[in-house]
N, C-alpha and C positions, 0 to 999 in steps of 0.2 A: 541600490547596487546594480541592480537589473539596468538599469536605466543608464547608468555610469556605464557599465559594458557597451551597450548597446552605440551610443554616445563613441567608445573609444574605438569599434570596431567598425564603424561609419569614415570617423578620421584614418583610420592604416587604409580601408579602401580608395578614398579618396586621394592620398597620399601613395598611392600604386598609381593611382592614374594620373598626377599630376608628375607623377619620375617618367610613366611613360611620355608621356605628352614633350615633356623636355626633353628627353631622348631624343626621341621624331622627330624635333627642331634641330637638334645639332648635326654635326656629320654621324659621328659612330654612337648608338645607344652604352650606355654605362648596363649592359647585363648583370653585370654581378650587384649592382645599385636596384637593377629593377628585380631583382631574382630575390634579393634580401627583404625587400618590400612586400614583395609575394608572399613570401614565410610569414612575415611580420603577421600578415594580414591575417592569411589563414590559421596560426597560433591565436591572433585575437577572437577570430568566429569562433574557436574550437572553444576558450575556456568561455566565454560567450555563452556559446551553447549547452555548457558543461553546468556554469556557473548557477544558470534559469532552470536545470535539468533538476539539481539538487537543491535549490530553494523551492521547488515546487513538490516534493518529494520525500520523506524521509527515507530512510537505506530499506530495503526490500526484505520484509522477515523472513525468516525459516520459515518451515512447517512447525518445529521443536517452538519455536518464538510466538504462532498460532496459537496452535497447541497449549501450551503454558497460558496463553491470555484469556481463552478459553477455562479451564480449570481454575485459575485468578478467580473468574467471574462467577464460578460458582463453590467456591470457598467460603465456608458460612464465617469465619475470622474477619472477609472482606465486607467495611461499611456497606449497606446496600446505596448510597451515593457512588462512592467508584466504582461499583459491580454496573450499576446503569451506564455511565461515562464507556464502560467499552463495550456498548450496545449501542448501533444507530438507533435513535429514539427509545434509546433504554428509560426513561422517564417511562412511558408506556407500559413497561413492563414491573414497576416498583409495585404494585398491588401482586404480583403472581409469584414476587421472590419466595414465601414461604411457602404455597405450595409447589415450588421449585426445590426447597430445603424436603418438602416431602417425598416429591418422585425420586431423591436421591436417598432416603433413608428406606425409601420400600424396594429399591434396586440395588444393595450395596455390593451388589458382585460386578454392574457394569461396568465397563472397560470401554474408554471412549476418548478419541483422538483426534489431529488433524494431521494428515498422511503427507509425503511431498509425491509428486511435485507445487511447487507455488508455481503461479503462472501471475503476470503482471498484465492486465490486458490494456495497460496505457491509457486508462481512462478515468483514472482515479478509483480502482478497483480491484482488487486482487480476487484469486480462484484457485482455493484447495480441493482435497477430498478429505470429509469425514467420516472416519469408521465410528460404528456404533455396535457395539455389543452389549445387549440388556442383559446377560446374564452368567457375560462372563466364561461361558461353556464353549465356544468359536461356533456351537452349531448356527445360532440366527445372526452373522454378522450382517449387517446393515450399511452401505456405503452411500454418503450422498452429496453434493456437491454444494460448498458452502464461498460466499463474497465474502470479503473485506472490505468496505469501505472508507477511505480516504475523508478523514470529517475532522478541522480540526487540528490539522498535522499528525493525529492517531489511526492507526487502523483500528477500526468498529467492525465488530462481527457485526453482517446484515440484517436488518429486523427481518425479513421475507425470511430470510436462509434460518434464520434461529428459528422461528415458526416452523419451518420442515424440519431441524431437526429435530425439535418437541414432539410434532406430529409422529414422525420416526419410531418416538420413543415411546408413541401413547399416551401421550399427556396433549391434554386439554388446556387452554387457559383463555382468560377475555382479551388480552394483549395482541392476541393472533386472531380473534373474529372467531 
């Protein structure tokens, strides 16, 4: 499809300059002929650019849509297979799911989120903030900065960023070194 744009917005350029060029031959230019062309043209780049923008891309989460994929993934209801799938190299991390089911039943007062703003840094990468509260009191709130990557057509919470927020949390595990 990419290719087919590209292909069709090649022809409307081409076809600008081949109305100009016959213009410049005759006596008076057909302006409204070359003026139409223009448009033409630049409507093709646009959906063009539009079209590549959004097949390379899925629509840009919330925080709330983080967040939720986040708490997804540690839902002891969810297979530990799709709890991995939204972890970059979540495979990695399948031996540490249950002392994961642990730090969550020896903390069950924490309160822990992903904050907006979302930032899209264009690179196949997204950039929230994570709040962490271990205990649920606001005295030790914890704030740290978490990626999303682009893997997939899914955003994947970052292996790096999930490791600090463990760290964060005081937990240990071999998936993080």
């Amino acid at each position: 499809m990419l290719m087919t744009a590209t292909r069709f917005t090649r022809t409307a350029i081409l076809a600008v300059a081949m109305i100009a060029t016959v213009a410049a031959c005759g006596t008076e230019p057909d302006e409204s002929a070359v003026q139409a062309a223009r448009e033409s043209a630049n409507a093709s780049v646009s959906a063009s650019a539009q079209a590549s923008s959004s097949a390379a891309h899925p629509p840009l989460p919330t925080a709330a849509d983080l967040d939720a994929q986040i708490k997804r993934a540690l839902d002891p209801e969810l297979p530990d297979t799709e709890r991995t799938a939204l972890i970059e190299d979540g495979a990695a991390f399948s031996d540490a799911i249950p002392d994961m089911y642990k730090a969550l039943r020896d903390n069950p007062q924490a309160v822990y989120g992903v904050t907006d703003p979302v930032f899209d840094n264009h690179d196949g990468t997204l950039t929230a903030t994570m709040r962490l509260d271990k205990d649920g009191t606001g005295a030790a709130v914890r704030t740290t900065v978490v990626h999303f990557v682009l893997l997939d057509g899914t955003w994947k919470i970052s292996r790096t960023d999930l490791c600090g927020i463990l760290r964060s949390a005081d937990y240990r595990t071999a998936a993080c070194g």
